[in-house]
Steps between C-alpha positions, in 0.01 A plus 500: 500500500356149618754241541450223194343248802284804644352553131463110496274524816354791371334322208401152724317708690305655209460140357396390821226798558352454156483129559305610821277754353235305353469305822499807725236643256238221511528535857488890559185403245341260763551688776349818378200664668220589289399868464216532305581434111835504608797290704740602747805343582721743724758361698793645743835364424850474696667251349435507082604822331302738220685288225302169604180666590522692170558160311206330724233802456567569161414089442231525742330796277574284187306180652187677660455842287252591801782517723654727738873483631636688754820395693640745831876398507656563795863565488815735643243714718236545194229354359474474104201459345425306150170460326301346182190534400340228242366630191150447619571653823643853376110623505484452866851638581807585324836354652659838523222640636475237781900544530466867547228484776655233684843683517354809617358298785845370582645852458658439180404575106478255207265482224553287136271396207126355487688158568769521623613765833780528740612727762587503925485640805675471848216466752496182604226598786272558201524169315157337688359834383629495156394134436132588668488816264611345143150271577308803543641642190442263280125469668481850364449639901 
């Protein structure tokens, strides 16, 4: 059981990370690459975990219902994987479809709804071939 001050952090951080969201989203928004009627924001992390990328890209969908999110988190030797896909977007790819292709790359599994898909891997020599391949994907190649 968390200490009564380690529960307190717990929930700053939380408050902090939804605070943050919105922000991060309009960002990951502006920063996404065009694919078609779609747009891709995909992004390799080591420093944020799956809780703040899942609060960002779940915002990020919200905002821009063309979206795609797709975060690689890097952490204790493996490489997690977290995805949305806007409302608008689910046509062109479903998020646990692009979650279960991009894992397989990295040697992993994973899979999840039209919107929303998670999953992993361990190869981390695979992640410029992973990120190159969730493009193609979503190109339909």
């Amino acid at each position: 059981m968390l200490s009564k001050t380690g529960e307190d952090a717990k929930k700053k951080v939380k408050q902090i990370v939804k605070r943050t969201a919105e922000s991060s989203a309009k960002s990951a928004i502006a920063q996404a690459k065009i694919l078609g009627r779609v747009k891709l924001f995909i992004t390799v992390e080591e420093e944020l975990d799956d809780e703040y990328h899942i609060a960002v890209g779940e915002q990020a969908v919200n905002l821009d219902k063309s979206l795609i999110y797709c975060a690689l988190i890097i952490k204790n030797g493996s490489i997690r994987i977290v995805a949305f896909s806007g409302i608008d977007a689910v046509n062109t790819k479903k998020a646990g479809d692009l979650v279960k292709d991009v894992a397989k790359i990295l040697g992993g599994s994973g899979g999840g709804k039209d919107t929303f898909g998670q999953g992993g891997g361990k190869d981390m020599l695979k992640i410029k071939d992973a990120l190159l391949a969730a493009e193609q994907f979503i190109l339909g190649k």
